[in-house]
FIGU-780815 format. One record per residue (C-alpha): residue number from 1; residue in one letter; y, z, x negated. Coordinates in nm, 3 decimals. Layout:
<sevexs>
 seq type      c2      c3      c1
 NUM    A       Y       Z       X
...
</sevexs>
This chain:
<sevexs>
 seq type      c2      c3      c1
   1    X   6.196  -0.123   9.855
   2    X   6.399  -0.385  10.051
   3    X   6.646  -0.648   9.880
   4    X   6.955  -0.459  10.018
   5    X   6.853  -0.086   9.847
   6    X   6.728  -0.211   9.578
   7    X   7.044  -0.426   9.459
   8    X   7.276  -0.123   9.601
   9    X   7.085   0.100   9.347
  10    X   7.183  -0.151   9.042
  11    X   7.516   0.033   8.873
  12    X   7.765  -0.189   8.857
  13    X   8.013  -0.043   8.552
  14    X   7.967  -0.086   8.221
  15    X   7.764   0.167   8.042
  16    X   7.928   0.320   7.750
  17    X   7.868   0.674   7.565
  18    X   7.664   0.761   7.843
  19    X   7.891   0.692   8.138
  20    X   7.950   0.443   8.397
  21    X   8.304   0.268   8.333
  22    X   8.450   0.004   8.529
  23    X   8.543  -0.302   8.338
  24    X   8.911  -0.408   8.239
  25    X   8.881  -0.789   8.332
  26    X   8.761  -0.709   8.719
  27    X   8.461  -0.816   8.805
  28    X   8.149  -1.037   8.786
  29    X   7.965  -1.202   9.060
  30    X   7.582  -1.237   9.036
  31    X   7.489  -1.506   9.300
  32    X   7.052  -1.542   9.427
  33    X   7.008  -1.903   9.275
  34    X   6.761  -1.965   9.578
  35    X   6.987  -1.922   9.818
  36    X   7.361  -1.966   9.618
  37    X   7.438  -1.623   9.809
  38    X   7.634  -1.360   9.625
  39    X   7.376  -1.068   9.550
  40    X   7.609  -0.865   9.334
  41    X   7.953  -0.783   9.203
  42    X   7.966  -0.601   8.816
  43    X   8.210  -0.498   8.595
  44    X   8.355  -0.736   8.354
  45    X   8.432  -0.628   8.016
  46    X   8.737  -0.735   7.836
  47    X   8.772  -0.745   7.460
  48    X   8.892  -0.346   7.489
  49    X   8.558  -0.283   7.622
  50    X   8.346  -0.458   7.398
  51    X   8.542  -0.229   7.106
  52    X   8.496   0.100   7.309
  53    X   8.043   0.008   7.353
  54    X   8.047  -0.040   6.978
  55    X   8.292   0.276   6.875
  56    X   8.015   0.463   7.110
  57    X   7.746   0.292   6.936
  58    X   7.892   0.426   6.565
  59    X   7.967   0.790   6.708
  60    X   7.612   0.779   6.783
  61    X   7.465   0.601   6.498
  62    X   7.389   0.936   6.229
  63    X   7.246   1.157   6.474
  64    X   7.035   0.889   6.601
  65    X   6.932   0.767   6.275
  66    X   6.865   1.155   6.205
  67    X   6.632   1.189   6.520
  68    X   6.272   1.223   6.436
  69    X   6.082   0.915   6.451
  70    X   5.820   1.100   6.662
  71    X   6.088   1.212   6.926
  72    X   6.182   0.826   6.940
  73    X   5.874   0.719   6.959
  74    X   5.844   0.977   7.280
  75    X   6.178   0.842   7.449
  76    X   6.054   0.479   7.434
  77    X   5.648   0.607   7.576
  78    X   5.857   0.756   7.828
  79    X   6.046   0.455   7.952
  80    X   5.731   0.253   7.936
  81    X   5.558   0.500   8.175
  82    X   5.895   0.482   8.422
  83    X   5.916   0.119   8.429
  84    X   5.533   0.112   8.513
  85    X   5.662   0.368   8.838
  86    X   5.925   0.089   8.889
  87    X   5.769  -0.200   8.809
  88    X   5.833  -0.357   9.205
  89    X   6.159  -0.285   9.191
  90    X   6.243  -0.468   8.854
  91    X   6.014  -0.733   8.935
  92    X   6.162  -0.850   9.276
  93    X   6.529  -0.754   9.115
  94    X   6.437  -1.026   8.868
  95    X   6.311  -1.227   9.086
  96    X   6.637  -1.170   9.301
  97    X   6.914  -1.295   8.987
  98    X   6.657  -1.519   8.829
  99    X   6.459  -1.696   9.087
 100    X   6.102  -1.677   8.935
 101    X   5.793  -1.600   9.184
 102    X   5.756  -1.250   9.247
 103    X   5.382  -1.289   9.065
 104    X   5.560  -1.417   8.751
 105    X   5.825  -1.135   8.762
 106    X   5.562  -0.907   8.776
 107    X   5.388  -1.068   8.453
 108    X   5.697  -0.999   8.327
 109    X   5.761  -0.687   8.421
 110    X   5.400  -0.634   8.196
 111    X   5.541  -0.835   7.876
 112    X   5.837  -0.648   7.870
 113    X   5.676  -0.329   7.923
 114    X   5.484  -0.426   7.625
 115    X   5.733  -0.383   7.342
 116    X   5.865  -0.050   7.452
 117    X   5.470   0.091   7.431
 118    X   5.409  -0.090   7.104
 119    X   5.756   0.046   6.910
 120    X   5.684   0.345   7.068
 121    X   5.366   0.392   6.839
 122    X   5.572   0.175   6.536
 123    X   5.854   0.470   6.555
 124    X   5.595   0.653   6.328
 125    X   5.475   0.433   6.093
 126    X   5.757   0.333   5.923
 127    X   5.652   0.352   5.566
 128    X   5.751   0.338   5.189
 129    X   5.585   0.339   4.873
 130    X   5.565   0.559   4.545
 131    X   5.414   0.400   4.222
 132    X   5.485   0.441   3.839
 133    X   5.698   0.190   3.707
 134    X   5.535  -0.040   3.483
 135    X   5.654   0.056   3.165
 136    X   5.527   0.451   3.295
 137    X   5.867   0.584   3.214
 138    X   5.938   0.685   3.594
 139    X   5.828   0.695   3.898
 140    X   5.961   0.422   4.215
 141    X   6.031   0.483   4.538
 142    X   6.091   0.265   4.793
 143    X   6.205   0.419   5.122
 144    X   6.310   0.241   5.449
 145    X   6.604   0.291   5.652
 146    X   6.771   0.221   5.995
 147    X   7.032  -0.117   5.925
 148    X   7.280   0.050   6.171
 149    X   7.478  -0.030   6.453
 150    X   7.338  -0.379   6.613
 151    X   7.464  -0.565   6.874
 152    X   7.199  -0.786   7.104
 153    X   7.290  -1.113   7.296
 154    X   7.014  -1.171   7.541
 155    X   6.958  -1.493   7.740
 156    X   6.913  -1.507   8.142
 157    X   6.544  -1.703   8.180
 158    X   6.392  -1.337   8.083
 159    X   6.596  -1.081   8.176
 160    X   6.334  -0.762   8.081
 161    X   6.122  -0.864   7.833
 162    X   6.444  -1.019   7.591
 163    X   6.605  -0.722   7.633
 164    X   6.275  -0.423   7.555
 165    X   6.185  -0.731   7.247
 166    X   6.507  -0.636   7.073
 167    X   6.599  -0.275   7.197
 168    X   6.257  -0.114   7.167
 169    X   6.251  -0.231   6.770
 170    X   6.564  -0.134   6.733
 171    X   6.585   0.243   6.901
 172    X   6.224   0.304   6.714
 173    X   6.387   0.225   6.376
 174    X   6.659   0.449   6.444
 175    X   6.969   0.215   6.542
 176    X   7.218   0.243   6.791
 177    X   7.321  -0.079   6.986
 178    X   7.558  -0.258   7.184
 179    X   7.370  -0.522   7.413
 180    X   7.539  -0.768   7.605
 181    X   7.343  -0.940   7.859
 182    X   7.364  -1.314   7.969
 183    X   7.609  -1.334   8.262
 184    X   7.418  -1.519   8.482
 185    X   7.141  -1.234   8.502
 186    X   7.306  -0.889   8.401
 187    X   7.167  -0.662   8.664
 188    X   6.814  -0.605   8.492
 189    X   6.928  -0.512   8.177
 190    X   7.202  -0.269   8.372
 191    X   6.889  -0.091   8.576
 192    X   6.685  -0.108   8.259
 193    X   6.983   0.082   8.053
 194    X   6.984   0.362   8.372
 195    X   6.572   0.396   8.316
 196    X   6.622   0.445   7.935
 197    X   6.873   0.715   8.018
 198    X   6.630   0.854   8.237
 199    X   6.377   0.848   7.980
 200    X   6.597   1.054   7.752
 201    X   6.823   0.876   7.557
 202    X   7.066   1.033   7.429
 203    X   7.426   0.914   7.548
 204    X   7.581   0.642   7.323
 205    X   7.250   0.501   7.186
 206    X   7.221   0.197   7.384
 207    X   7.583   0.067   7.545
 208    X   7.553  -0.287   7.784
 209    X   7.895  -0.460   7.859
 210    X   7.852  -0.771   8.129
 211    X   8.117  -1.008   8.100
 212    X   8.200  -1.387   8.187
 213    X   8.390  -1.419   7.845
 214    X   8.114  -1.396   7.647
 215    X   8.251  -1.558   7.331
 216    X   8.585  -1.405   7.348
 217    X   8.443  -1.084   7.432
 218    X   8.202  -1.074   7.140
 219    X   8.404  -1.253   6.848
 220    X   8.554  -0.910   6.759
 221    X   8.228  -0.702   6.787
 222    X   8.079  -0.950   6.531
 223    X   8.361  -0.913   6.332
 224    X   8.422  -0.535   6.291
 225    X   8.345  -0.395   5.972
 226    X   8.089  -0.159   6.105
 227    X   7.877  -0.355   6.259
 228    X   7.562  -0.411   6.034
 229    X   7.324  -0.655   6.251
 230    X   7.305  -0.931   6.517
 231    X   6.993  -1.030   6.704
 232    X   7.042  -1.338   6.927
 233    X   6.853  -1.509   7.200
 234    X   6.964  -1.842   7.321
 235    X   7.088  -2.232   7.227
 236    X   7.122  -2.377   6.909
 237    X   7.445  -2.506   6.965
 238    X   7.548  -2.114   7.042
 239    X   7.328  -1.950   6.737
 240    X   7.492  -2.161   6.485
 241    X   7.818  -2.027   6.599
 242    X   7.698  -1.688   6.528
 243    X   7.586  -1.721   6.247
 244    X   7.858  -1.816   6.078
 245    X   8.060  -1.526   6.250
 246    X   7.821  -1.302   6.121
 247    X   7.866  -1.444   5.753
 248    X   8.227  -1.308   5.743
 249    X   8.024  -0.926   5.693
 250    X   7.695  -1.088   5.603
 251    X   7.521  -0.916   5.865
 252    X   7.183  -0.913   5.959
 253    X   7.009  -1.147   6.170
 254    X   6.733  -1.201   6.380
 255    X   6.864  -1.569   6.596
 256    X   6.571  -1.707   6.838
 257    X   6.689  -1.994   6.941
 258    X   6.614  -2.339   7.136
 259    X   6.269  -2.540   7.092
 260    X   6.058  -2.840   7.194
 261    X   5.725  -2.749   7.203
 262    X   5.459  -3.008   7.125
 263    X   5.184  -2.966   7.350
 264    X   4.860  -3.221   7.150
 265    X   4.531  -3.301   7.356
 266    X   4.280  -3.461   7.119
 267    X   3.983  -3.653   7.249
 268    X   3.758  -3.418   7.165
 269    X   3.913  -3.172   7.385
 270    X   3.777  -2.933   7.695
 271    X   4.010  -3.113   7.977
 272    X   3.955  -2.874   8.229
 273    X   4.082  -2.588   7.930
 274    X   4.310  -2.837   7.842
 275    X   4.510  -2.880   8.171
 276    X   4.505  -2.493   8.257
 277    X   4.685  -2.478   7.914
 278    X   4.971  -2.726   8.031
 279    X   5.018  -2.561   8.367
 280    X   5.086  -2.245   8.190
 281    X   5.263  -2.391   7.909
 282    X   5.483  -2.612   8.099
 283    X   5.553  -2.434   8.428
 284    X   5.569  -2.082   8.376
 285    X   5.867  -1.906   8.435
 286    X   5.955  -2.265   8.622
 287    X   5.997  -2.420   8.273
 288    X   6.235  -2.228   8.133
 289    X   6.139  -2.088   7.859
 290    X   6.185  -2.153   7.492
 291    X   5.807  -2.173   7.466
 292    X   5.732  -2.433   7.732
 293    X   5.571  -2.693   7.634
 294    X   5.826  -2.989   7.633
 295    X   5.596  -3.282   7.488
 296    X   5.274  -3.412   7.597
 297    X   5.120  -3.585   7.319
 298    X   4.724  -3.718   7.469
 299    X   4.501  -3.911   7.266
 300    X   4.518  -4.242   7.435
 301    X   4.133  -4.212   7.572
 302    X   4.202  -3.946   7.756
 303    X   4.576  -3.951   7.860
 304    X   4.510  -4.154   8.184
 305    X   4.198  -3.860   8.305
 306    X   4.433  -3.565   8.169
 307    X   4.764  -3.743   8.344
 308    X   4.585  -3.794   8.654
 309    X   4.452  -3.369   8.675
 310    X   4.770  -3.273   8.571
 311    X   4.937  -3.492   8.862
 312    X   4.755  -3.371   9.139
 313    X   4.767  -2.959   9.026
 314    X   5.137  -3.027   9.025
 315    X   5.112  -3.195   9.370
 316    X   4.961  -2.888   9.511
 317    X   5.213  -2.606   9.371
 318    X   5.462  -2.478   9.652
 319    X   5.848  -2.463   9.640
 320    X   6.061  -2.218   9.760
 321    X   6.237  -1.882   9.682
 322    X   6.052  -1.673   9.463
 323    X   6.005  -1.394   9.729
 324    X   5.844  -1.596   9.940
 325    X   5.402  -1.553   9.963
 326    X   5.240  -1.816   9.800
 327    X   5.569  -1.954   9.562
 328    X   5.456  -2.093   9.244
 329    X   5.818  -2.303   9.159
 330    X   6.161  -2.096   9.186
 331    X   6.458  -2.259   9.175
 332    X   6.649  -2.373   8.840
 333    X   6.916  -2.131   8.720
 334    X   7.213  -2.306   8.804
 335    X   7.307  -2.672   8.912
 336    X   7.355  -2.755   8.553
 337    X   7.005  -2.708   8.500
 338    X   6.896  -2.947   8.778
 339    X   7.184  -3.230   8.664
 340    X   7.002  -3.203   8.284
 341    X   6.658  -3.221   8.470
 342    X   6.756  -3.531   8.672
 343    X   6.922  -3.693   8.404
 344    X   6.643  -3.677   8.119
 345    X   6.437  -3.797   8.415
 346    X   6.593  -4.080   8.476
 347    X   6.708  -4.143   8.086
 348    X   6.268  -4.202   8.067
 349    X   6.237  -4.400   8.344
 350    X   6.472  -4.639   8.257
 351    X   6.269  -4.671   7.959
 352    X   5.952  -4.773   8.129
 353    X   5.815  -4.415   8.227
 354    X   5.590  -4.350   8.498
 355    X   5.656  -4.090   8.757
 356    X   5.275  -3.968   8.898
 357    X   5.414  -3.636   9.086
 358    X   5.792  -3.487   9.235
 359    X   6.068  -3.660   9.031
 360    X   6.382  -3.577   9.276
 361    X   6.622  -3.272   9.346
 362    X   6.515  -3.075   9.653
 363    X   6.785  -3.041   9.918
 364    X   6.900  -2.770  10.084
 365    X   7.062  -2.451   9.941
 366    X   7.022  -2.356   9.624
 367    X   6.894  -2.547   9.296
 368    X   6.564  -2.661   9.333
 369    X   6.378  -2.921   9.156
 370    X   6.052  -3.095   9.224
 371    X   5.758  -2.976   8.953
 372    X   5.748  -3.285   8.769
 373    X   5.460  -3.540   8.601
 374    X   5.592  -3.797   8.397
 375    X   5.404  -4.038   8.166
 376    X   5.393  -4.327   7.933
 377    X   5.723  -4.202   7.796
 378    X   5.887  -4.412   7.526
 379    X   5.947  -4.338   7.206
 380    X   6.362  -4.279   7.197
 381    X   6.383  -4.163   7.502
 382    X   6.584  -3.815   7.567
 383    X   6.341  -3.627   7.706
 384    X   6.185  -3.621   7.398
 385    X   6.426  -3.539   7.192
 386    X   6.608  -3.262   7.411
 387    X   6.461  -2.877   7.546
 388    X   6.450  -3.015   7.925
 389    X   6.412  -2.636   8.076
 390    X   6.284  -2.780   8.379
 391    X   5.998  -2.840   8.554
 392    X   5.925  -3.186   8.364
 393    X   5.615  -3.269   8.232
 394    X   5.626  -3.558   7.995
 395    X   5.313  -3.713   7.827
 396    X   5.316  -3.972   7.513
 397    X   5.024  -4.133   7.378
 398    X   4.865  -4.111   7.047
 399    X   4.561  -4.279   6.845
 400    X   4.496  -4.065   6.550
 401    X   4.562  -3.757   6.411
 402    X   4.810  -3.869   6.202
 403    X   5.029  -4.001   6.457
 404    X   4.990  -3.685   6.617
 405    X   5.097  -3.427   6.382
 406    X   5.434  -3.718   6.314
 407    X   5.515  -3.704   6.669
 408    X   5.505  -3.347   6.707
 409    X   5.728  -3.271   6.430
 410    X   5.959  -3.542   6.476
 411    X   6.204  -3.269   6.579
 412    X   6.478  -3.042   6.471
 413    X   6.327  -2.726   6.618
 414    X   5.984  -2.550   6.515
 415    X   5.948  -2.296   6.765
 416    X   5.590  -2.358   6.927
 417    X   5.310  -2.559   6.924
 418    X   4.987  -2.617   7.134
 419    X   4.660  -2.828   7.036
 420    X   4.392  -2.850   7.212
 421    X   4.029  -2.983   7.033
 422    X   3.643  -2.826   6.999
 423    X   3.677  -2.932   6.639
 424    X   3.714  -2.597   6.443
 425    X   3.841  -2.782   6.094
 426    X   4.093  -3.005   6.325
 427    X   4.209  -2.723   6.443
 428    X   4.308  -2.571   6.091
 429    X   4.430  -2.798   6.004
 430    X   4.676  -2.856   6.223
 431    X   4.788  -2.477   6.164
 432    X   4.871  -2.609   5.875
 433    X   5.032  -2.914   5.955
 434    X   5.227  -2.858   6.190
 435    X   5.585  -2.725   6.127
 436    X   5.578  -2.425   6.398
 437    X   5.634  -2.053   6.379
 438    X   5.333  -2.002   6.646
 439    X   5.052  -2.239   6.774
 440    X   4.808  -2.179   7.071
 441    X   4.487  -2.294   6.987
 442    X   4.308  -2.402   7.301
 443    X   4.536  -2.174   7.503
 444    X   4.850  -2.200   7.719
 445    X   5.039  -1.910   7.621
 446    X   5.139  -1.735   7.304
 447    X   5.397  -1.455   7.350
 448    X   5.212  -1.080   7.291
 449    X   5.468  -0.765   7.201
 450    X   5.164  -0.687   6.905
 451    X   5.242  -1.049   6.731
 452    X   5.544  -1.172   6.599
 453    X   5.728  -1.381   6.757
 454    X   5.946  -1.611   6.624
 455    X   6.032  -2.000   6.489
 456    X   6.101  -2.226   6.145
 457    X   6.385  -2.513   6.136
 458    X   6.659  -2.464   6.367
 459    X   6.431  -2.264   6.604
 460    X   6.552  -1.976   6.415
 461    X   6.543  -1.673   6.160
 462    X   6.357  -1.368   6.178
 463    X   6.089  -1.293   6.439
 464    X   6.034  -1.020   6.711
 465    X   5.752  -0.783   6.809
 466    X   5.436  -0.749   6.597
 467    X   5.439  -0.541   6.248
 468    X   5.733  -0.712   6.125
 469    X   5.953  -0.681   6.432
 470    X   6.055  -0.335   6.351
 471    X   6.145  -0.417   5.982
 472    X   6.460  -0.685   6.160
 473    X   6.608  -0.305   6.176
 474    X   6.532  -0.205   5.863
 475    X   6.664  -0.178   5.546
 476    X   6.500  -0.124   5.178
 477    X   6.633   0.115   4.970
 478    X   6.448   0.148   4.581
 479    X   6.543   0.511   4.407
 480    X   6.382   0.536   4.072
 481    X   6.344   0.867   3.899
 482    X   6.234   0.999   3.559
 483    X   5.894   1.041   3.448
 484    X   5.806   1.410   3.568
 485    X   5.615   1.464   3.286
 486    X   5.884   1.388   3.043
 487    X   6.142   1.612   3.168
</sevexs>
């Protein structure tokens, strides 16, 4: 399917109780960040709208929680299968709002696909317990149940697989939601909401409002009464926010938020393994991801070999819009993005940091920046302390273990880590010592819908996918009754 179909196929209204509403605040403009061309124009929600997606999301909520978990579990197996039929079209429309190679939007389109086959199978297996009580005077039983109406934030950097990680969980525990895209890439979520409705969803199940006054838009959502959980995707800075709107109700949570991935190559380690690893870690997705690796740490007798591999990989990777054959670096999401880039750049430089590959803005239309090696990188300097999002590479030197496992953690977020060593009791131990939700051991990449996803610190609470992703939606209810023998 060409560009022009495909984006005239996107609905652009809001999609409440089933139906396709224009918005009351006009509309939204989606621009190709490759190109800085408007691709799109969507409804934007006002505050009215954002009340009228959750009152559809209640009306919905008891016969949806009422729906057999097998029947749920069949709705979500059916989507999977559709977006497997559609997977070219979500993958280029991604590729279209987002600006990721086609090849990565694919491997996307894969991940995301992921969590609506694995909740499909979870829908059945939620389970309780029945016991004696200790004392033998009755009998426990602990039952689960859906939490209720949720509302989802997602972020932009990936549009599918955000959305299916919080939806799928949340429709195979029984919950009805509201989900409110990022504004910068709404129109995946908006074809992905017309492919669950294909699938069967019942109307009022899953509601998406696309706005540009996000905070304004969702303050009262957060705030009514009936709302019972929030699952966010995004910043720190933003999460913290939210959570203390959601302690007004003391809802639910499940907050992902920012980290700063330590990336540690020990001397020990398979280099060849080892710089596979950081091309994945670090440049996927073009960098921006929560899971990139955002700190080189090398054991100094092997920094300069793994510096120079790294260098001339990155040398040899192409530039250019992601639709383009043979693309391996999209374009940043916004010129924010590249200002950040440049500016932790040039914060390490100024410190005495080395530049071996790109280093500059690419000119032309839209926001491009040069894949990036960068080493000898001070202690202090910025680009160690802050998520770049970019396409930065930035290496540090180490001696001993010790110094490694300090470095890494010297951070406020815990979301990721990566070490790379042949030494099997090295390895555990640094599972142990370092103070991540995940680790890749000698590999690149982390994120699987069958594993739970998720960070300590200010990385955030809860986790995603995996066993305990469905139980985010779930709530515990004990019942204890009398000893049927004694009655």
């Amino acid at each position: 399917m060409d560009e022009k179909t495909l984006l005239e196929r996107v609905p652009d209204g809001l999609y409440i109780g089933g139906e396709w509403l224009p918005g009351s605040n006009g509309t939204l403009k989606v621009f190709d960040p490759a190109t800085g061309d408007l691709i799109r124009e969507i409804a934007d929600a006002s505050v009215e709208d954002g009340k009228r997606a959750l009152d559809a999301a209640v009306a919905a909520a008891d016969d949806w929680a009422a729906t057999p978990p097998r029947t749920r579990g069949e709705i979500l197996r059916r989507a999977f299968d559709l977006l497997q039929e559609r997977r070219d079209e979500f993958a280029l429309l991604m590729t279209l709002e987002m600006g990721k190679p086609l090849a990565e939007s694919n491997g996307e389109v894969t991940y995301g696909g992921e969590f609506l086959r694995w909740f499909s199978e979870e829908a059945v297996r939620i389970a309780g317990r029945y016991a004696t009580n200790p004392e033998g005077t009755g009998r426990m039983i602990v039952s689960q149940h859906p939490v209720g109406p949720c509302f989802l934030i997602t972020p932009w950097n990936f549009p599918l697989a955000m959305a299916t990680r919080k939806i799928a969980p949340a429709l195979a525990a029984g919950c009805t939601v509201v989900v409110k895209p990022a504004e910068l890439t709404p129109l995946t979520t908006l074809y992905f909401a017309r492919l669950l409705a294909d699938a069967g969803l019942p109307a009022g199940v899953l509601n998406v409002i696309t706005t540009s006054t996000s905070g304004k838009v969702s303050a009262p959502i957060i705030a009514d009464p009936r709302l019972r959980k929030l699952s966010f995707t995004g910043s720190t800075e933003v999460g913290r926010k939210l959570l203390q709107q959601a302690s007004e109700n003391v809802l639910r949570t499940s907050m992902e938020f920012g980290g700063n991935a330590p990336f540690v190559v020990f001397d020990d380690a398979d280099l060849d393994r080892a710089v596979d690893g950081a091309m994945l870690a670090k440049f996927r997705n073009i960098g921006e991801a929560c899971t990139a690796a955002n700190r080189f740490i090398v054991h100094e007798d092997v920094a300069d070999e793994f510096a120079r591999r790294v260098a001339d990989r990155v040398k040899a990777m192409k530039i250019g819009r992601g639709t383009e054959e043979g693309v391996t670096i999209g374009p940043l999401i916004n010129e924010d993005a590249v200002e950040k880039a440049a500016e932790l750049l040039e914060d390490a430089v100024s410190r005495g940091a080395l530049v071996l590959a790109g280093g500059s803005r690419v000119s032309g239309p839209g926001t491009f920046f040069e894949p990036t090696v960068v080493t000898d990188v001070r202690a202090g300097s910025e680009i160690l302390r802050q998520e770049i999002f970019g396409p930065v590479l930035s290496i540090v030197r180490f001696r001993d273990e010790d110094e490694a496992v300090r470095i890494a953690n010297d951070t406020e977020f815990g979301l990721v880590s990566y070490v790379f060593t042949k030494d099997l009791a090295r390895g555990q131990r640094m599972i142990e010592r370092l103070q991540t939700g995940m680790m890749g051991l000698n590999v690149g990449v982390v994120s699987n819908a069958a594993a739970p996803f998720g960070g300590v610190k200010q990385s955030g609470l809860g986790r995603e996918g995996g066993l305990e992703g469905i139980h985010e939606y779930l709530s515990t209810k004990y019942t204890l009754t009398p000893d049927p023998f004694s009655v």
